[in-house]
mmCIF file as gemmi writes it, N, C-alpha and C atoms, coordinates in Angstrom:
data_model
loop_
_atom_site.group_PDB
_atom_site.id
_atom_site.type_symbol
_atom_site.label_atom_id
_atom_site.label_alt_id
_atom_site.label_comp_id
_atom_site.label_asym_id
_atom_site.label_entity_id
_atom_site.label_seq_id
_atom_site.pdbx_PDB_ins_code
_atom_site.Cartn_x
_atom_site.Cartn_y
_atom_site.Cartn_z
_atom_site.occupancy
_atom_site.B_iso_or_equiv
_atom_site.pdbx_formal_charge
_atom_site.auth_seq_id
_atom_site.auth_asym_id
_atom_site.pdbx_PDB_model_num
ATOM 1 N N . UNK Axp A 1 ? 12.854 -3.252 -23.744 1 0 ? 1 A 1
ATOM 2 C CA . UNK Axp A 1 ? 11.873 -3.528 -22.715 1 0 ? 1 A 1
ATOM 3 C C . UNK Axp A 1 ? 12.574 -3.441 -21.352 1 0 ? 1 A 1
ATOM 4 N N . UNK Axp A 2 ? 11.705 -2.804 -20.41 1 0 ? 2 A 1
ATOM 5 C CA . UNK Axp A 2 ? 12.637 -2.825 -18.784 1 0 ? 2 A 1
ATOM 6 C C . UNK Axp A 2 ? 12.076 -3.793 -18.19 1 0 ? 2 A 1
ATOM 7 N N . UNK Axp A 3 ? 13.245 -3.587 -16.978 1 0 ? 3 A 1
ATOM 8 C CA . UNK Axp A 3 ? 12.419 -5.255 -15.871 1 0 ? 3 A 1
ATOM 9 C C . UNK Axp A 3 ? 12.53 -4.365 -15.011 1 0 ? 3 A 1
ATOM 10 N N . UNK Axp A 4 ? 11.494 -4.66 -14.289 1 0 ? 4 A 1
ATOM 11 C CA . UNK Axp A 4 ? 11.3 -4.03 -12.786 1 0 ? 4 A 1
ATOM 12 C C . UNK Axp A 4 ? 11.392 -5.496 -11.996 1 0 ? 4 A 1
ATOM 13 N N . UNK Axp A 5 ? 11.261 -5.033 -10.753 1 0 ? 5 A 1
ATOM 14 C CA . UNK Axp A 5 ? 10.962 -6.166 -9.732 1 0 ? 5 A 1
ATOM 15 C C . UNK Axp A 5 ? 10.256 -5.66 -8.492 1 0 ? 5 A 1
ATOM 16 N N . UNK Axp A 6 ? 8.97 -6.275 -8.704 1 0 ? 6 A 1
ATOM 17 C CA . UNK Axp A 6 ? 7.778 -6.049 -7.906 1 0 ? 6 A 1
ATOM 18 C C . UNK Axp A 6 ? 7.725 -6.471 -6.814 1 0 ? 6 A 1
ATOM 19 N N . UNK Axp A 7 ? 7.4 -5.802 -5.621 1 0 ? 7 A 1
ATOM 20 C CA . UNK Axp A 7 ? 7.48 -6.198 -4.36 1 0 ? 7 A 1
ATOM 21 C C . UNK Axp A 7 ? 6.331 -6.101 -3.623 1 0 ? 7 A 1
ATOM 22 N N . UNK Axp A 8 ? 5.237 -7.285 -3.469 1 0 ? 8 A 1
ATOM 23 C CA . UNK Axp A 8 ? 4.064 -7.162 -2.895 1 0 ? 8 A 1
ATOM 24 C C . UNK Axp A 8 ? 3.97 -7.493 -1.003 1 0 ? 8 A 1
ATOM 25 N N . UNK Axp A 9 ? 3.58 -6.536 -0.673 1 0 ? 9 A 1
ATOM 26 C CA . UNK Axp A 9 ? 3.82 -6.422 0.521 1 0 ? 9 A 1
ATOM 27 C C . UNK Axp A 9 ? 2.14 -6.487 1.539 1 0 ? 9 A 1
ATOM 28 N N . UNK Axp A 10 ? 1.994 -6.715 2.876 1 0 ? 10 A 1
ATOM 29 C CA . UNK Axp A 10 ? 1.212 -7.004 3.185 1 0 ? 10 A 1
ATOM 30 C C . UNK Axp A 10 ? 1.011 -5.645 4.034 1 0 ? 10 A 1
ATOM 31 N N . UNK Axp A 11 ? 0.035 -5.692 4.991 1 0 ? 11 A 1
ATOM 32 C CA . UNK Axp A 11 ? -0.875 -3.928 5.606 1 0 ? 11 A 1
ATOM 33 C C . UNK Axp A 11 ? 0.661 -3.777 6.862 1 0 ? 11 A 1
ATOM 34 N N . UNK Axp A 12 ? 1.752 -4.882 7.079 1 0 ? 12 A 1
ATOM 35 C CA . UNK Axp A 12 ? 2.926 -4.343 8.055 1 0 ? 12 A 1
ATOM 36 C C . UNK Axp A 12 ? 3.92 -3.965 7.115 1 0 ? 12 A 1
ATOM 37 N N . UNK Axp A 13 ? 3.605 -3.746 5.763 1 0 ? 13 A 1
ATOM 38 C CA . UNK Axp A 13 ? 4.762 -3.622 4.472 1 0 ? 13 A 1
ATOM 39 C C . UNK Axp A 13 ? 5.784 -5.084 4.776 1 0 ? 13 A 1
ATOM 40 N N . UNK Axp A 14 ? 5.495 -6.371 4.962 1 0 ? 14 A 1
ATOM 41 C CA . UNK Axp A 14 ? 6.621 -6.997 5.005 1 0 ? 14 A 1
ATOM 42 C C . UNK Axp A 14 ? 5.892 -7.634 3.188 1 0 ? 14 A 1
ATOM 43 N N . UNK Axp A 15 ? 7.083 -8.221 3.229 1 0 ? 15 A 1
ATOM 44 C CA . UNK Axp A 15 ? 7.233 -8.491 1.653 1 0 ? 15 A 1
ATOM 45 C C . UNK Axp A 15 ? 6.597 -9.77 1.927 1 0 ? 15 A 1
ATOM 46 N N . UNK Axp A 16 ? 5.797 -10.329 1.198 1 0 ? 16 A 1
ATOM 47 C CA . UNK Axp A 16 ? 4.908 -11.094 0.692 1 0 ? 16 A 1
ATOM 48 C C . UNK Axp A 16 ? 5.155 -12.381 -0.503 1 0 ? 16 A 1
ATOM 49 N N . UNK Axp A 17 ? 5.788 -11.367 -1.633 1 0 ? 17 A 1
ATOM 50 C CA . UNK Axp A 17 ? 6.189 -11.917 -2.638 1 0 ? 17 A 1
ATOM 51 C C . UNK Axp A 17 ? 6.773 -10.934 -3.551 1 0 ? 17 A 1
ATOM 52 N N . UNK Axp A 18 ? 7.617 -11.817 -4.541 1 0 ? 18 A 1
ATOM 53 C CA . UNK Axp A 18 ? 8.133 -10.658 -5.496 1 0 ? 18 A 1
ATOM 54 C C . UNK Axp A 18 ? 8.066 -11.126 -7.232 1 0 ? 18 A 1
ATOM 55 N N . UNK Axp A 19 ? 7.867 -10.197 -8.132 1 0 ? 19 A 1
ATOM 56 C CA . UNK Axp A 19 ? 7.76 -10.805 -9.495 1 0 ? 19 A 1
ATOM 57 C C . UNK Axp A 19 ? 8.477 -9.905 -10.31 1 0 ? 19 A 1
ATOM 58 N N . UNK Axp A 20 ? 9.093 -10.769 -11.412 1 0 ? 20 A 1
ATOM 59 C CA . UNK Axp A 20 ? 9.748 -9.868 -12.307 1 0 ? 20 A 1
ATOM 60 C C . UNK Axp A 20 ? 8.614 -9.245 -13.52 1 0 ? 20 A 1
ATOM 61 N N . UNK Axp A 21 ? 8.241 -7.869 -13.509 1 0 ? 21 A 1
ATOM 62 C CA . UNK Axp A 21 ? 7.795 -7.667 -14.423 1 0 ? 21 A 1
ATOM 63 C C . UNK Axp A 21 ? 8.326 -6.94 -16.018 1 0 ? 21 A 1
ATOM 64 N N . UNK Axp A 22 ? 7.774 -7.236 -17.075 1 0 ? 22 A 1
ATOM 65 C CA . UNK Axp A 22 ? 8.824 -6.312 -17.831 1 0 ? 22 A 1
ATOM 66 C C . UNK Axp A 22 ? 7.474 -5.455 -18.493 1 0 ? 22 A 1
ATOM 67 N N . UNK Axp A 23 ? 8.224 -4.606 -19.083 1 0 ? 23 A 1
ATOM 68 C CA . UNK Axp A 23 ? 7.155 -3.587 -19.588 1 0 ? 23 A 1
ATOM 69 C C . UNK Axp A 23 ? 8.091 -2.45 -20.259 1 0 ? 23 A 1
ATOM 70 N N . UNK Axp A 24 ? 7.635 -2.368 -21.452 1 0 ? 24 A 1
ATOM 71 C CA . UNK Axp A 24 ? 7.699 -0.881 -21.887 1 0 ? 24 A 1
ATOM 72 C C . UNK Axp A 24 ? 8.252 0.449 -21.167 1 0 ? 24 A 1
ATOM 73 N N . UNK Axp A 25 ? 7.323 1.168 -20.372 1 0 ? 25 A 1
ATOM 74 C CA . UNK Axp A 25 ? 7.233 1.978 -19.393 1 0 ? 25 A 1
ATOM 75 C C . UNK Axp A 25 ? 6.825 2.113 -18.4 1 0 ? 25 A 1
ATOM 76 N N . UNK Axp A 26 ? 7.03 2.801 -17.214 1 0 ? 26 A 1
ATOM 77 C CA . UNK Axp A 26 ? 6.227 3.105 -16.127 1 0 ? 26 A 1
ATOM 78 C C . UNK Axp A 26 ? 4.895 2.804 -15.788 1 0 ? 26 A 1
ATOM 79 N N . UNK Axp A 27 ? 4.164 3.482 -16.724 1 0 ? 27 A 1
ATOM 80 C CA . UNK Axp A 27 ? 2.859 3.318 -16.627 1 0 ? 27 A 1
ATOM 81 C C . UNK Axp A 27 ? 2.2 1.535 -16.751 1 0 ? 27 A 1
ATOM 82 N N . UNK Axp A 28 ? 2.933 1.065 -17.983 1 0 ? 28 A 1
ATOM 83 C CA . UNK Axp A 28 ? 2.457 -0.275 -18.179 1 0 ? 28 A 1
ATOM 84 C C . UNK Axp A 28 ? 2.844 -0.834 -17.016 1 0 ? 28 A 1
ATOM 85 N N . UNK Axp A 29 ? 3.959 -0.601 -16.191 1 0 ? 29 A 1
ATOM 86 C CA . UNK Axp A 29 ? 4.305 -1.555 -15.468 1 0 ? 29 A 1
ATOM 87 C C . UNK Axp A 29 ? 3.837 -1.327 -14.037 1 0 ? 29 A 1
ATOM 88 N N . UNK Axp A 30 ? 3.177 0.056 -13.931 1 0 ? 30 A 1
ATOM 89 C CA . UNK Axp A 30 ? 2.104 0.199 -12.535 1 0 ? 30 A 1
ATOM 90 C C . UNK Axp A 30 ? 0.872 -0.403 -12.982 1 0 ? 30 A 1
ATOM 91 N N . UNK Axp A 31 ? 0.349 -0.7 -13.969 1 0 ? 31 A 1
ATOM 92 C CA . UNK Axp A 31 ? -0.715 -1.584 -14.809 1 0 ? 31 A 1
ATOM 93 C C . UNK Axp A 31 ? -0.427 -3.051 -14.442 1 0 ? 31 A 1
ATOM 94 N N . UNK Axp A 32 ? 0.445 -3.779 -14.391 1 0 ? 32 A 1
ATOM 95 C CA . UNK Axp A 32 ? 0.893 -5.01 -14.093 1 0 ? 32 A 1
ATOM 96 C C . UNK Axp A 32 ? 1.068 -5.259 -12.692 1 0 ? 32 A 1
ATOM 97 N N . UNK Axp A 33 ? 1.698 -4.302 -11.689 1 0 ? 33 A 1
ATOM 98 C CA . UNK Axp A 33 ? 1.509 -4.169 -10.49 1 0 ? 33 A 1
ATOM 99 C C . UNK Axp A 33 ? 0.543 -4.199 -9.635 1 0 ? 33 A 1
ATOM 100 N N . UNK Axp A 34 ? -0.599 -3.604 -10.274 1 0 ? 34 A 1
ATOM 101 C CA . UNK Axp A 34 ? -1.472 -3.326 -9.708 1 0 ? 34 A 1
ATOM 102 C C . UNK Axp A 34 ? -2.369 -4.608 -9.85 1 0 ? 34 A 1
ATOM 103 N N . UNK Axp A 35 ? -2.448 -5.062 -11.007 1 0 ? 35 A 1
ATOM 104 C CA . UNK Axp A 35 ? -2.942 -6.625 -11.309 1 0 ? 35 A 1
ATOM 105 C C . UNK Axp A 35 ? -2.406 -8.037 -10.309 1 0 ? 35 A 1
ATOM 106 N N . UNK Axp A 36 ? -0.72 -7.442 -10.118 1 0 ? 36 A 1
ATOM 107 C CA . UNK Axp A 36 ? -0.398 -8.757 -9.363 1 0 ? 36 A 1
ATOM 108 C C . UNK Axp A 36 ? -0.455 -8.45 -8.059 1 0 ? 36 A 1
ATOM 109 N N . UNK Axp A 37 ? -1.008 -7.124 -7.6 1 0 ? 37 A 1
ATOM 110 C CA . UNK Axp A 37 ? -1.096 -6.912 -5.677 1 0 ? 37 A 1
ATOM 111 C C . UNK Axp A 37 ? -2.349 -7.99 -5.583 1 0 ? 37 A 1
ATOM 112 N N . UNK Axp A 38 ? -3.493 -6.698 -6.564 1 0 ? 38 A 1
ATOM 113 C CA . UNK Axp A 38 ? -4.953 -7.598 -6.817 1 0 ? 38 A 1
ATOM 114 C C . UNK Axp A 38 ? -4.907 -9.097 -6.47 1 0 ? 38 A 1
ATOM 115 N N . UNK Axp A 39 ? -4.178 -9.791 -7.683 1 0 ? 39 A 1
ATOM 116 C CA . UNK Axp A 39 ? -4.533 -11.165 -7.367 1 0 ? 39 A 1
ATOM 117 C C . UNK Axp A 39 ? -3.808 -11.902 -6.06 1 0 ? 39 A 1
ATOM 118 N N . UNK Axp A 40 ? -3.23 -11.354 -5.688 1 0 ? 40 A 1
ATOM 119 C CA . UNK Axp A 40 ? -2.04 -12.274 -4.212 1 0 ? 40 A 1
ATOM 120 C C . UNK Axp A 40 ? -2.159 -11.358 -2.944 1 0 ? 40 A 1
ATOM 121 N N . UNK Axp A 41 ? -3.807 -10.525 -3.61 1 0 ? 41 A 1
ATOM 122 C CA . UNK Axp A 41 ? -4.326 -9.69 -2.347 1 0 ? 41 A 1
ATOM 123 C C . UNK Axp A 41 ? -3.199 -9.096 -1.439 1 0 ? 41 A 1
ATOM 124 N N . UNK Axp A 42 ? -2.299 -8.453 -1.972 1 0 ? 42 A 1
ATOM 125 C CA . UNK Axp A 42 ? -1.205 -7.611 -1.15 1 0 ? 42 A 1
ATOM 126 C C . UNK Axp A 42 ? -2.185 -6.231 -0.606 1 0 ? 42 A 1
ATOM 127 N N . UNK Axp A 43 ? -1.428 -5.911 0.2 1 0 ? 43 A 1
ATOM 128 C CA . UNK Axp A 43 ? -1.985 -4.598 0.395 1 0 ? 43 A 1
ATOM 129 C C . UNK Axp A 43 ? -1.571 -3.196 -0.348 1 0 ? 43 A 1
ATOM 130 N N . UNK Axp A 44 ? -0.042 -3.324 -0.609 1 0 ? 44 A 1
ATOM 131 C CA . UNK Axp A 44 ? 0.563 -2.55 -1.228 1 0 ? 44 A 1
ATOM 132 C C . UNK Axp A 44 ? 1.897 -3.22 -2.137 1 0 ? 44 A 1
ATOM 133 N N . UNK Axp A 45 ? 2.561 -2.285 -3.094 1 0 ? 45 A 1
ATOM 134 C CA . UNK Axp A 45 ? 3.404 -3.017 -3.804 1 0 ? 45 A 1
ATOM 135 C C . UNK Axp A 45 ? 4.145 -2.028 -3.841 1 0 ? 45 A 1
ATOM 136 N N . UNK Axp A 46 ? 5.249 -2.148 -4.39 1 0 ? 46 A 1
ATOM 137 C CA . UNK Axp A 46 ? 6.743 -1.519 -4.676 1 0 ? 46 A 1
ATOM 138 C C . UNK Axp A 46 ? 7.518 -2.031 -6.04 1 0 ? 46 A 1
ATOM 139 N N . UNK Axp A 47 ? 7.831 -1.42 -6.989 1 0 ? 47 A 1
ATOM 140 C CA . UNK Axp A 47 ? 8.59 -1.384 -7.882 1 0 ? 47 A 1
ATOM 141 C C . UNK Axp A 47 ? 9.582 -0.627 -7.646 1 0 ? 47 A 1
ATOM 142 N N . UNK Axp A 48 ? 11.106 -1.694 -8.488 1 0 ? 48 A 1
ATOM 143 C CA . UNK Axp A 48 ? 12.585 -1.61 -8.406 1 0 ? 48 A 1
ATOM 144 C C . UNK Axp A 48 ? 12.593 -1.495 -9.547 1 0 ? 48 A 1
ATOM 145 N N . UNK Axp A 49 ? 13.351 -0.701 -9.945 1 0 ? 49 A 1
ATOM 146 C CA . UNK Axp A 49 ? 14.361 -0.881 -11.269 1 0 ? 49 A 1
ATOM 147 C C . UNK Axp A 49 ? 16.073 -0.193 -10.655 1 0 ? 49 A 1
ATOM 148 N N . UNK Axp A 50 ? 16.945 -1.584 -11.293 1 0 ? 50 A 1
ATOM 149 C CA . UNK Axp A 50 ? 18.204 -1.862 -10.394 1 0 ? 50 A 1
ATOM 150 C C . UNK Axp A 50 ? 18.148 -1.906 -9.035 1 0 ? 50 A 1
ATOM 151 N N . UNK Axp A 51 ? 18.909 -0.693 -8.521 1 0 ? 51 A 1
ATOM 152 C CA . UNK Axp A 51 ? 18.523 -0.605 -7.275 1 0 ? 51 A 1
ATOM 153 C C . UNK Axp A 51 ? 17.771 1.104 -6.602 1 0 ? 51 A 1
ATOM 154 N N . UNK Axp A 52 ? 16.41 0.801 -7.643 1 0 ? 52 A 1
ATOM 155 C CA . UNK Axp A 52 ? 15.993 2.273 -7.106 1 0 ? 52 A 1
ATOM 156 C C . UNK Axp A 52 ? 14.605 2.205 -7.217 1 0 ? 52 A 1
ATOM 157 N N . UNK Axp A 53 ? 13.867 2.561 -6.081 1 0 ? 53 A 1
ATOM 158 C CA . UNK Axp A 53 ? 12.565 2.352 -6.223 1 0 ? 53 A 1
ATOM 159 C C . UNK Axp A 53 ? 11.774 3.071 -6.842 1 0 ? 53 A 1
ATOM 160 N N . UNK Axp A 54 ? 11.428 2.845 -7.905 1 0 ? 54 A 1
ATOM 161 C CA . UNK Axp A 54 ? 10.689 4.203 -9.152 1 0 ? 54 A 1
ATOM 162 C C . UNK Axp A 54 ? 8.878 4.252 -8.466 1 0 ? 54 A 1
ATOM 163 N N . UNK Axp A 55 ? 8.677 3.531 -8.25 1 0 ? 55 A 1
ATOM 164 C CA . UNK Axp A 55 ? 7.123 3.401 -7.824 1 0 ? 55 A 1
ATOM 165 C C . UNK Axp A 55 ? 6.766 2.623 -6.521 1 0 ? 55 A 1
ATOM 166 N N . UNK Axp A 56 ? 5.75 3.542 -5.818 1 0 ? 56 A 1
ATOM 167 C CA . UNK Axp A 56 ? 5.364 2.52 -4.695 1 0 ? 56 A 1
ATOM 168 C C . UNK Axp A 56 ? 3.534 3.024 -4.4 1 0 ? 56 A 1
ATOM 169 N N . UNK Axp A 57 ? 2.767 2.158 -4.39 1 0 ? 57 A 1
ATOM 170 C CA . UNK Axp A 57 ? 1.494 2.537 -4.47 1 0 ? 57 A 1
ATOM 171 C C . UNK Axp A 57 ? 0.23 1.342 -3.684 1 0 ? 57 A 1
ATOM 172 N N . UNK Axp A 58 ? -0.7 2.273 -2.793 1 0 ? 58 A 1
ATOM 173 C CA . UNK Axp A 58 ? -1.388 1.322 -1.773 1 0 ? 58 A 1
ATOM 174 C C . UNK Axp A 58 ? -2.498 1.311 -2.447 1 0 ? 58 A 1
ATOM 175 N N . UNK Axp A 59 ? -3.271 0.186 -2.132 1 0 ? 59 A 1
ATOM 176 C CA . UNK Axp A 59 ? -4.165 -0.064 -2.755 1 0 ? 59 A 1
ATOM 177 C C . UNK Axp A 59 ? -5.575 0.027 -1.846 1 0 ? 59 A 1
ATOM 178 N N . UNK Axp A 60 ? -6.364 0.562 -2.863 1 0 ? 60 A 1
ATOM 179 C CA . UNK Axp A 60 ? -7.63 1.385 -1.769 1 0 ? 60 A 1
ATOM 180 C C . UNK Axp A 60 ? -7.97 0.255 -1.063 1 0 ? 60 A 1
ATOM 181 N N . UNK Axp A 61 ? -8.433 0.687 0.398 1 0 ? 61 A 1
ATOM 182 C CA . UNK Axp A 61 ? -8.973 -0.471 0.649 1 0 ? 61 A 1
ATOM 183 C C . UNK Axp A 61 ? -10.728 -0.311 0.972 1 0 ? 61 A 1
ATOM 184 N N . UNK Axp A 62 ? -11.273 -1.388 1.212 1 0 ? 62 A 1
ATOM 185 C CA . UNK Axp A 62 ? -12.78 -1.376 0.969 1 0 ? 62 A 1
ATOM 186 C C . UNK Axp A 62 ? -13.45 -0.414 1.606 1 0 ? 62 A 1
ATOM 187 N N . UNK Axp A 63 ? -14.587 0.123 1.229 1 0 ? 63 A 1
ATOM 188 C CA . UNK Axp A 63 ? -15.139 0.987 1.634 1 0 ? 63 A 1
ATOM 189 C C . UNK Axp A 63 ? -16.114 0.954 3.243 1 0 ? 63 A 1
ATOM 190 N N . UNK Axp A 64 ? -16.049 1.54 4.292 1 0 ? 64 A 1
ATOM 191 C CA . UNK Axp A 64 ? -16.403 1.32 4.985 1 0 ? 64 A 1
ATOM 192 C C . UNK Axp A 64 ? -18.24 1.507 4.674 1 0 ? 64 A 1
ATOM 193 N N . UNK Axp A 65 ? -19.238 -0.02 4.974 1 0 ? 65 A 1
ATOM 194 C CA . UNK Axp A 65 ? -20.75 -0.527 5.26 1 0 ? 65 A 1
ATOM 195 C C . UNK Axp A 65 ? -21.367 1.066 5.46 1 0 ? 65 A 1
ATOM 196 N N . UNK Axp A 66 ? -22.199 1.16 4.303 1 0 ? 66 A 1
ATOM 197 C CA . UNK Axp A 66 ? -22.935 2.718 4.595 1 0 ? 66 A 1
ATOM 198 C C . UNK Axp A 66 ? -23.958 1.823 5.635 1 0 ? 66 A 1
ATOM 199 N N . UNK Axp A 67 ? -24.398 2.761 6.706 1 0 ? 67 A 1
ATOM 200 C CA . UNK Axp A 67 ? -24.838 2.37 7.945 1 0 ? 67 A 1
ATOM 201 C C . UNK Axp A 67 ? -26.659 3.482 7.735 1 0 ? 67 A 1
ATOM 202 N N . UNK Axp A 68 ? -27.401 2.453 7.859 1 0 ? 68 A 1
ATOM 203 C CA . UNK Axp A 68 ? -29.043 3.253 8.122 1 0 ? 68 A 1
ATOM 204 C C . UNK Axp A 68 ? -29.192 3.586 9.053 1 0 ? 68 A 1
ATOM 205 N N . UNK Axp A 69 ? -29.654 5.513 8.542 1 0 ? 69 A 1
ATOM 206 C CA . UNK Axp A 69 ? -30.062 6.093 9.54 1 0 ? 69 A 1
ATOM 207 C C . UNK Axp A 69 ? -30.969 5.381 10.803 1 0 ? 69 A 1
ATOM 208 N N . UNK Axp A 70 ? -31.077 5.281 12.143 1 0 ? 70 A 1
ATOM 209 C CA . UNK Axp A 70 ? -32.11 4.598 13.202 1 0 ? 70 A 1
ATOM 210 C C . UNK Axp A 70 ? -33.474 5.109 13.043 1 0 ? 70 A 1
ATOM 211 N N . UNK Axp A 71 ? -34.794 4.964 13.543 1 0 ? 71 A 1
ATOM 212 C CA . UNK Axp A 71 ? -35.621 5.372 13.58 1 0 ? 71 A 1
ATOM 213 C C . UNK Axp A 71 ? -35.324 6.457 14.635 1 0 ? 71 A 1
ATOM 214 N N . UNK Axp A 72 ? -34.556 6.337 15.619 1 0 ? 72 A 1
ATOM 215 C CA . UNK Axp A 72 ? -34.902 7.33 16.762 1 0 ? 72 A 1
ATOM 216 C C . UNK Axp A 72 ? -33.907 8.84 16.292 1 0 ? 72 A 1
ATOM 217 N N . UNK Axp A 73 ? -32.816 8.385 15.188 1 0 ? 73 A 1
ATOM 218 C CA . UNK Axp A 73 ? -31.968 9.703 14.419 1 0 ? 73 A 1
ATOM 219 C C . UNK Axp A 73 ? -32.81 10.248 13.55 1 0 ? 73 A 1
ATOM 220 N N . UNK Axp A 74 ? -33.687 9.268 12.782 1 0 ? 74 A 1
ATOM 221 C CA . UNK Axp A 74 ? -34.31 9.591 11.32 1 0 ? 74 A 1
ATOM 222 C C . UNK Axp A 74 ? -35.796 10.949 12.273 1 0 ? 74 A 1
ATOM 223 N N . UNK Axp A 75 ? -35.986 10.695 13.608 1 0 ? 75 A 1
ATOM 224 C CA . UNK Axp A 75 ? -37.003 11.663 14.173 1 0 ? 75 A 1
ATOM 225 C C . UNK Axp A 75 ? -36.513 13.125 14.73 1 0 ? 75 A 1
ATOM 226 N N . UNK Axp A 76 ? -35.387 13.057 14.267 1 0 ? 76 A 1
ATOM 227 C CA . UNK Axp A 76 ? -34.495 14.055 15.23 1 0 ? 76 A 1
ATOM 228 C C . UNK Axp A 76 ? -34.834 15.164 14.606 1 0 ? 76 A 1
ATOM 229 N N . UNK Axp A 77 ? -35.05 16.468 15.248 1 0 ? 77 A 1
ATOM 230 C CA . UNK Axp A 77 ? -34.804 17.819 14.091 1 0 ? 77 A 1
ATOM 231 C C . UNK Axp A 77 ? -33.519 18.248 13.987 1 0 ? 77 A 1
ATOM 232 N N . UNK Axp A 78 ? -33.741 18.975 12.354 1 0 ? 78 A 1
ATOM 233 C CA . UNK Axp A 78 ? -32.178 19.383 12.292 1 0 ? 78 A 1
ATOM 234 C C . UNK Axp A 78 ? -32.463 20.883 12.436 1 0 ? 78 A 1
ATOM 235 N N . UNK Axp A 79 ? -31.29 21.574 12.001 1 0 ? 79 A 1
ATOM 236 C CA . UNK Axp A 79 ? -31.121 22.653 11.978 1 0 ? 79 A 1
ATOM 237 C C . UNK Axp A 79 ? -32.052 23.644 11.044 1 0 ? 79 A 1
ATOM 238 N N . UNK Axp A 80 ? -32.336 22.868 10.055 1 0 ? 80 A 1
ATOM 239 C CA . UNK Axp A 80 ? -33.855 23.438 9.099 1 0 ? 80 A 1
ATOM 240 C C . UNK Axp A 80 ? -34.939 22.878 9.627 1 0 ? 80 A 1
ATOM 241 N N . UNK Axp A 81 ? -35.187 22.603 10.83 1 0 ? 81 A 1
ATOM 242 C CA . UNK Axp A 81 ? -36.303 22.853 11.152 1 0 ? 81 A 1
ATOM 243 C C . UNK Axp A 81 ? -36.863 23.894 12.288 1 0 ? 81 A 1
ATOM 244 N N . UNK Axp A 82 ? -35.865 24.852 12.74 1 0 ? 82 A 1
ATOM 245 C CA . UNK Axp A 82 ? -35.355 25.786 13.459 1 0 ? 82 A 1
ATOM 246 C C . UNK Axp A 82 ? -35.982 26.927 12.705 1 0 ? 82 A 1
């Protein structure tokens, strides 16, 4: 089993917090990463193994409020009505 060491970082990348994770492989252990940004709401995280950073990955952030068309846009003509 490997140990990484997870580095949850905030939207200036300063480090936040850090956890030892172990895992199998890569994949499981961007699976665990991604769980512990989630819960301690990091913005982004970083995985170590020794001294080499194998993974580093941001986490989407929310989608920007779909916004309703106005009445005075929704009257506008477009180009198919040309």
């Amino acid at each position: 089993m490997a140990e990484f060491r997870c580095y949850l970082l905030d939207r200036n990348r300063k480090v936040v917090a850090i956890e030892t994770i172990r895992a199998l492989a890569l994949p499981r252990a961007v699976t665990k990463g991604i769980l512990a940004a989630v819960a301690r709401q990091a913005a982004t995280f970083e995985l170590w193994r020794n001294n080499l950073c194998v993974y580093t990955y941001d986490l989407p952030s929310a989608p920007p409020a779909q916004t309703q068309p106005t009445a005075a846009a929704a009257n506008q003509p477009d180009a198919a009505d040309y």
